[in-house]
N, C-alpha and C positions, 0 to 999 in steps of 0.2 A: 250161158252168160249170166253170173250175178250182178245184180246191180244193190250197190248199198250207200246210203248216208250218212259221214263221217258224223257223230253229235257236235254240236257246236261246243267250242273254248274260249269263254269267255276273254281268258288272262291271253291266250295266244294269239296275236296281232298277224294279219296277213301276210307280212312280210318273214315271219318264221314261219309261216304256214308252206308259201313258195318256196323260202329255202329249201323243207323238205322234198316237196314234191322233186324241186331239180338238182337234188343233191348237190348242194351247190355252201358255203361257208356263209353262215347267218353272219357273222362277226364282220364279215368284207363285206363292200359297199354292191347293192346289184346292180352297177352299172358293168361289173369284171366280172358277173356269174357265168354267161354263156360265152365268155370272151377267151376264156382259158383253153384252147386246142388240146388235148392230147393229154387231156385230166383223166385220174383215174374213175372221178365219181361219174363222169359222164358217161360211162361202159353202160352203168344200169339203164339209162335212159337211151331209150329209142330214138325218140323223137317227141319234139315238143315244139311248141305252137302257140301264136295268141290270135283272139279271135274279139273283135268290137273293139279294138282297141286301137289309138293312135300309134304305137310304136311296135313293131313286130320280133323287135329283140324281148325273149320272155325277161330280163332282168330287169331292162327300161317298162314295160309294161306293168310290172311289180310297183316300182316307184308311183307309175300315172296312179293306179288303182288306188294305191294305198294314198296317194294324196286325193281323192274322191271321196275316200271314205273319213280320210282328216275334215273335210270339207263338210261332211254333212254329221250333224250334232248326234241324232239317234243312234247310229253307227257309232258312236266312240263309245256310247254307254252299253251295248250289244256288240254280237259278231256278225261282222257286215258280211260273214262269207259263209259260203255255200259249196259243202266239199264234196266233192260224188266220186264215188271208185266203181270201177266195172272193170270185173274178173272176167277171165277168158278160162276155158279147159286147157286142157293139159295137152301140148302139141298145137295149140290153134295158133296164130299168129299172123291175124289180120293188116290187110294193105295200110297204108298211110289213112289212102281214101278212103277207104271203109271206117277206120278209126273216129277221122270228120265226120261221117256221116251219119254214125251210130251216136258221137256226139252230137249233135245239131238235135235228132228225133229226143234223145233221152231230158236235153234241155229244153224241147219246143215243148213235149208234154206238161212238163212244170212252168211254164208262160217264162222263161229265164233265156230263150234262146237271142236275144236281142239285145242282154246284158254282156259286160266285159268278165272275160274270161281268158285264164290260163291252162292250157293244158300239157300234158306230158305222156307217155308213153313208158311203164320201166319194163325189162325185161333181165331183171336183177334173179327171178324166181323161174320156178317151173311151170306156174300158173302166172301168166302174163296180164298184166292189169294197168288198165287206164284212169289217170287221174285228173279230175276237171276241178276246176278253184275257178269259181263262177261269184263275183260281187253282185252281193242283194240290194245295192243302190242302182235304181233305174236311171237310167240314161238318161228319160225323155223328161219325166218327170223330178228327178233326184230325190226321188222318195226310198224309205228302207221297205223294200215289200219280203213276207212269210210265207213260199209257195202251201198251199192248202193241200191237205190229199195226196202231198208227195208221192209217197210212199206204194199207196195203191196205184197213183198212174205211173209211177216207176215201173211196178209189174207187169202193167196189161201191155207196158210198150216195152219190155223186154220179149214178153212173149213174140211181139208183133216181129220185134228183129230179129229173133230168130228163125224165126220164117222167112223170114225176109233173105237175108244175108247166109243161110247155110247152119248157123252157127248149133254148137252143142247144145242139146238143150236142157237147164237145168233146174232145181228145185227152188223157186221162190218164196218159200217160206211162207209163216200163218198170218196172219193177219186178225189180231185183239184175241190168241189166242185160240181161237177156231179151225176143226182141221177142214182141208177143200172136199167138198161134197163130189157125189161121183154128178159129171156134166149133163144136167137135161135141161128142157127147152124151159123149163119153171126157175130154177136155181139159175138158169145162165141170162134170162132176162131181170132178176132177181140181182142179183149181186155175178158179175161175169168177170169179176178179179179174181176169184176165188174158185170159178172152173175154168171152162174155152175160152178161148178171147171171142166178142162178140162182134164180128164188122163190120154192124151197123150203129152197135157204140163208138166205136173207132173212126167212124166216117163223122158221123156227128160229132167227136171230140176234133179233129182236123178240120170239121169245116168251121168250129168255133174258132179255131186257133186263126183260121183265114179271115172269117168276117173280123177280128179283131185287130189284126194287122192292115187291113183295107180302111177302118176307122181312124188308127192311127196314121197312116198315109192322107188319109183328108183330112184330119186337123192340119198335118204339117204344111200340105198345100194349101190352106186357108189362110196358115198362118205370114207363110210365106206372098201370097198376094197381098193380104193385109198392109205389111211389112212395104210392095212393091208401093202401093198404094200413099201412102203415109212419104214415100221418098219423094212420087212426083210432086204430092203437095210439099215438101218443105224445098223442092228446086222450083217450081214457079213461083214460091214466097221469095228466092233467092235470087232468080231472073225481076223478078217486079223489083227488088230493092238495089239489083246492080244497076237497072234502067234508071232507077230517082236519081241514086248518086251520079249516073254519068250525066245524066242533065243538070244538077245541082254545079259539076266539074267542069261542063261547058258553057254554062251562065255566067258562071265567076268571070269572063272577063268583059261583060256587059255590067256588072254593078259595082255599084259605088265604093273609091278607095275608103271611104269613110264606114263602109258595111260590111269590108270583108272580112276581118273577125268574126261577127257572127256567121257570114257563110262557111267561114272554115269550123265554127263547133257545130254547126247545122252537116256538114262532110264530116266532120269525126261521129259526130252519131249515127249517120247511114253507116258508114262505116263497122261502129261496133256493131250496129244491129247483124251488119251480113255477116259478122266473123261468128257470131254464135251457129249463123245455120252453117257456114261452111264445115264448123269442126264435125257436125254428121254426115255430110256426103264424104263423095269416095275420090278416090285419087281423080279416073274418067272425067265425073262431074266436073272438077274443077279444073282441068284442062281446057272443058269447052268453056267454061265461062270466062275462062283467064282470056280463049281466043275470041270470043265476044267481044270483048272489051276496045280490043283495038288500039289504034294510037290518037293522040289527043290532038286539036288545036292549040299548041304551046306559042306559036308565031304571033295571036293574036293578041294573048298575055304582054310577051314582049313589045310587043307593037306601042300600045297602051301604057305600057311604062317608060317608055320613049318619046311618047307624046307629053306624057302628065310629070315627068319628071318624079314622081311618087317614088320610092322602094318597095311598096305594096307588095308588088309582085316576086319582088326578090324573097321577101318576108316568106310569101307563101312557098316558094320554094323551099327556102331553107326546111320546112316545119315538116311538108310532105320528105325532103331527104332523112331528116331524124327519124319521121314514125315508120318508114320505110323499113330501120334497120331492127327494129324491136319482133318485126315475126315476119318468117318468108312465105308464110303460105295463104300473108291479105292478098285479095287480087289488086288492089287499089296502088298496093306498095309495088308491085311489078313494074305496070305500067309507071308509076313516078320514079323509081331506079332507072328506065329506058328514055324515058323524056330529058332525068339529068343528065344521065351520058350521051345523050342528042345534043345537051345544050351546053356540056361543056365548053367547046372550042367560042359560042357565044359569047360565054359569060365570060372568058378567061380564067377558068380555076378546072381545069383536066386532072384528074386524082389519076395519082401512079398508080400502074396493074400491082394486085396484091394489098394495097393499102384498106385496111377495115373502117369503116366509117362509126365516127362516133357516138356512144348514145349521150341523151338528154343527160343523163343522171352521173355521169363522168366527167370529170375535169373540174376547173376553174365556175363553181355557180354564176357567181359574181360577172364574171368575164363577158366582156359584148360582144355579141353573134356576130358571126362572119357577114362580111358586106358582097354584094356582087355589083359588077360595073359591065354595061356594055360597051363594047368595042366601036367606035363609031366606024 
């Protein structure tokens, strides 16, 4: 098996890069590349494959990648990609699974194997060869990283898979120049690209690639508690300010008709305070809080406008149906939609099913707000 490193093209953007690989029409959109059954170009190609990527059709994963590397600025000024071919001998014609797997080692040795990548299979030729289009924008980071030493730890894990896997085994080429020295125990701890593979360099270069992914794994976990972290605090800042407002909601009809203007911007400020943290919690969250909430004393309201002959309370009514209809997912507005259709047959104004309620900033400015009456 050779393994070699297409040089990078500056002018050539990844998405002609893919087309090649999947013989597939640069000019058509790659949403219809692998979509064409019983094309000629797809003879050449065996099989082909995406790997770290969100969509497993190779032409959709074309699009994700190449809007990745639209994404990050280094990459547009450079070539965000990373093209690797590996030759087979003549007659070899290794499993699917072997193909993954000799991919996955050939990319773990260059630290690329946990990058998005496109692969293909052709078998267009006599010598059958695999093509990987592997994006030099890291995932985790969205950095553009330059595997170092490619080319050397290309070889020593060539040689490995060939042992490994059966495979033919063949001439890897010099390296700066220099021909491979005949193998001794000097030259082989010396420089062991250039004779035997050494399996104790090998061990050592895998148990890095281990300790390093175990690193990465505990930031994410860190990050992710952090993250949990940071949520309960901003849901007990959100439980503490739904408790104010429902005490503020169930006060009102102990104070004065003369003061409850100011309890109502005193309620609209609880109010907006808890819409900021709602818009970061999750659907969940806000189901339990919505059922926290509960139903209100509205009877005592009434009560109290029946004694004092006031409209106070009708007023408040009105205000809470208006701010109700401006966003569905206050919890404040739920509960005041459910209380007014409790209190319709009360008031004497039942809105027809289907009818939309109006907002503030609609109709007639000028025009004086609806009145409510109780039915004695």
């Amino acid at each position: 098996m050779i393994v070699r490193v297409i040089p990078r093209a500056q002018k050539r953007t990844f998405l002609d890069t893919a087309a090649y690989v999947l013989r597939a029409d640069a000019s058509m959109s790659p949403v219809a590349w692998w979509r064409r059954r019983g094309d000629v170009s797809h003879r050449d190609v065996g099989a082909a494959w995406t790997t770290n990527c969100a969509m497993a059709d190779p032409g959709l994963a074309t699009i994700e990648i190449s809007a990745t590397h639209y994404r990050n600025r280094p990459a547009q000024r450079a070539s965000a990609t990373y093209h690797l071919v590996a030759s087979f001998a003549a007659g070899e014609n290794p499993a699917v699974y072997l193909l993954k797997a000799i991919e996955h080692h050939l990319l773990e040795a260059i630290g690329l194997a946990h990058h998005r990548r496109i692969t293909a299979y052709h078998i267009d030729s006599e010598y059958r060869h695999l093509h990987v289009l592997a994006s030099r924008v890291d995932p985790i980071s969205d950095r553009l990283v330059a595997p170092s030493f490619d080319r050397r730890r290309l070889m020593q894990m060539s040689r490995v898979l060939e042992d490994r896997y059966n495979l033919v085994p063949a001439y890897h080429g010099e390296y700066r120049g220099r021909n491979p020295l005949p193998p001794g125990p000097r030259r082989e701890s010396r420089d062991p690209f250039l004779g035997d593979v050494d399996p104790l360099l090998s061990a050592r270069l895998h148990a890095r690639f281990a300790r390093a992914e175990a690193e990465r794994s505990t930031i994410r976990r860190d990050e992710l508690a952090r993250q949990r972290r940071s949520m309960d605090k901003r849901k007990a800042a959100l439980l503490a300010e739904e408790a104010a407002t429902r005490a503020v909601i169930e006060n009102l009809a102990n104070v004065d008709p003369a003061r409850l203007p100011e309890a109502i911007r005193q309620l609209r400020q609880e109010t907006s305070n808890r819409r900021s943290l709602l818009v970061e919690l999750g659907t969940s969250e806000r189901k339990e809080i919505k059922a926290r909430l509960g139903a209100l004393d509205w009877t005592a309201w009434l009560e109290k406008e029946a004694a004092t002959g006031e409209p106070a309370i009708s007023e408040l009514l009105r205000q809470l149906q208006l701010r109700s209809t401006r966003r569905r997912s206050d919890v404040p507005d739920v509960s005041s939609q459910r209380a007014i259709r409790s209190l319709a047959p009360v008031l004497g104004r039942r809105r027809p099913s289907g009818q939309q309620l109006s907002r503030p900033d609609q109709g007639d400015k000028n025009a004086d707000p609806p009145s409510y009456s109780i039915e004695r």
